[in-house]
Structures are given as structure tokens and as C-alpha cells.
C-alpha positions as CSV (number, residue, x, y, z in Angstrom):
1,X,4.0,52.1,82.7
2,X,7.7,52.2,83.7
3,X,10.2,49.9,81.5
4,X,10.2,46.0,82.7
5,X,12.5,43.7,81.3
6,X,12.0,40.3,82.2
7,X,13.4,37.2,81.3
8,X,12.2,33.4,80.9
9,X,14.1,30.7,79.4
10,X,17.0,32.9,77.7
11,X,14.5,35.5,76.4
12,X,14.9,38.9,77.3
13,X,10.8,40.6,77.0
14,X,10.8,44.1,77.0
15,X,7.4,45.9,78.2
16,X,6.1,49.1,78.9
17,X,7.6,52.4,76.6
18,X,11.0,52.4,75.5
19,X,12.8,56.1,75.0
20,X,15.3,58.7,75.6
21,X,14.6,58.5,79.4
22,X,15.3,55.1,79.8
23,X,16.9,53.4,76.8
24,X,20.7,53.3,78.8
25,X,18.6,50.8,81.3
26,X,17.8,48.3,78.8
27,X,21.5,49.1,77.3
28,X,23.0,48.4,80.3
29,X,21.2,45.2,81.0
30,X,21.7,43.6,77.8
31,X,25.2,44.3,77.5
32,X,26.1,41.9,80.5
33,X,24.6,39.1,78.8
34,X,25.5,39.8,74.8
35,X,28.5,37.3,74.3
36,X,29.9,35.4,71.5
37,X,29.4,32.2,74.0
38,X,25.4,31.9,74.1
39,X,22.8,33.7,71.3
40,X,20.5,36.3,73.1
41,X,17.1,37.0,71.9
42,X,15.1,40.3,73.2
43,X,11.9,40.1,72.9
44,X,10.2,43.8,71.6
45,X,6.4,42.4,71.2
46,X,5.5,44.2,74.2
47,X,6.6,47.5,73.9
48,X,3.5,50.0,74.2
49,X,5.9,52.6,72.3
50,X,9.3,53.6,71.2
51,X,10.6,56.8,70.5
52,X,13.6,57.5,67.5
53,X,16.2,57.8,70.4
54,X,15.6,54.2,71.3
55,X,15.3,53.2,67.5
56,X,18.7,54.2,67.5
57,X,19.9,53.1,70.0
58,X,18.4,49.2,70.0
59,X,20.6,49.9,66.6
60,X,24.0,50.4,68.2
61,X,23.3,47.3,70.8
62,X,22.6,44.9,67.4
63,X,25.7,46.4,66.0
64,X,27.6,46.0,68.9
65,X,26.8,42.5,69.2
66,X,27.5,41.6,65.6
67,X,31.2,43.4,66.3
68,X,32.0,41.4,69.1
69,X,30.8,37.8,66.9
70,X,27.9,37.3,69.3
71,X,24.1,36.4,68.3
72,X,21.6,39.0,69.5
73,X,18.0,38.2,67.5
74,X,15.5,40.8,68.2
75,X,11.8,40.1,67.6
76,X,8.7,42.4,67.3
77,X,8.0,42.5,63.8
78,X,4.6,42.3,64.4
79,X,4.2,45.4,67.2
80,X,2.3,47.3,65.2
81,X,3.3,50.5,68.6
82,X,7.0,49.9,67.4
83,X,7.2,49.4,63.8
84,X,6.6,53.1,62.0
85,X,9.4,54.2,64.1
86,X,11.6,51.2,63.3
87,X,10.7,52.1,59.7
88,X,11.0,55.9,59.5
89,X,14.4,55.6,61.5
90,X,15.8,53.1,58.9
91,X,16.5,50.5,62.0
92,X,14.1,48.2,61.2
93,X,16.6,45.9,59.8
94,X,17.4,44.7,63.2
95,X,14.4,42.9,63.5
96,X,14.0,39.0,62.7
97,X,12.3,37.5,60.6
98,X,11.6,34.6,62.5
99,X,9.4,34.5,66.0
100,X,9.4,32.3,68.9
């Protein structure tokens, strides 16, 4: 399945597998809607699979954000396809807690 982001009601839904290949499309989406004015939230739960490229990168995105004073809250704690990786890269800190 080839990467989908889709979007309802301010969140961002990510499906499909996220990696090396394809990571700067889902950078490069994001970024033009990350801005101190309005919180973003990106929705992981759908991911079928991530690789340690991505990890890293969904990484620099949530640092990014926090840099520039803006609210990105990224969910998926419970993507059981995404979480080992999350947790063996050390990135799974970006996660919330909370779900919608």
C-alpha cells in the first residue's frame, strides 16, 4: 500500500508503510500546516509499518515543531506495527499519551 495521508477535522491520519522511500512526503506535508497559530495532531494508528529512517525522522518534525513554539501531538501508542521501532530507536517519546 502506498503512503495516504488524509485529513478530517484538523487530524492528519497516516496509512499504509512509512520509510526511507517516502518519509520526505509526509515531511513535506506536515510542515505547511505545523504553526505556533493552531495545534496539529498526526494520527500514526494506521501505519502498517515503519522503518528506523522514518523513526527518525517523525523525530526531527516533533522537534522542529517544539522549536518553532507550535503544538504537534502525535498518536499511535497503541500500533502495535509501529511501536518496537519507536522503542528500539529511542523516539518513542514523541508519542502522546492521550488519544482522540
Amino acid at each position: 500500500m502506498a503512503l495516504q495521508i488524509t485529513e478530517v477535522s484538523g487530524v492528519f491520519s497516516v496509512h499504509g508503510k512509512l520509510n526511507a522511500g517516502n518519509v520526505s512526503i509526509l515531511d513535506r506535508h506536515m510542515s505547511m500546516f505545523i504553526n505556533p497559530e493552531k495545534p496539529v495532531i498526526l494520527n500514526l494508528e494506521r501505519l502498517k509499518a515503519i522503518d528506523t529512517c522514518a523513526a527518525h525522522a517523525l523525530r526531527k518534525l516533533y522537534i522542529n515543531a517544539m522549536k518553532s513554539n507550535s503544538i504537534l501531538s502525535i498518536i499511535g501508542i497503541t500500533n502495535e506495527n509501529i511501536l518496537p521501532v519507536l522503542n528500539r530507536t529511542r523516539t518513542s517519546y514523541i508519542l502522546s499519551n492521550d488519544r482522540i
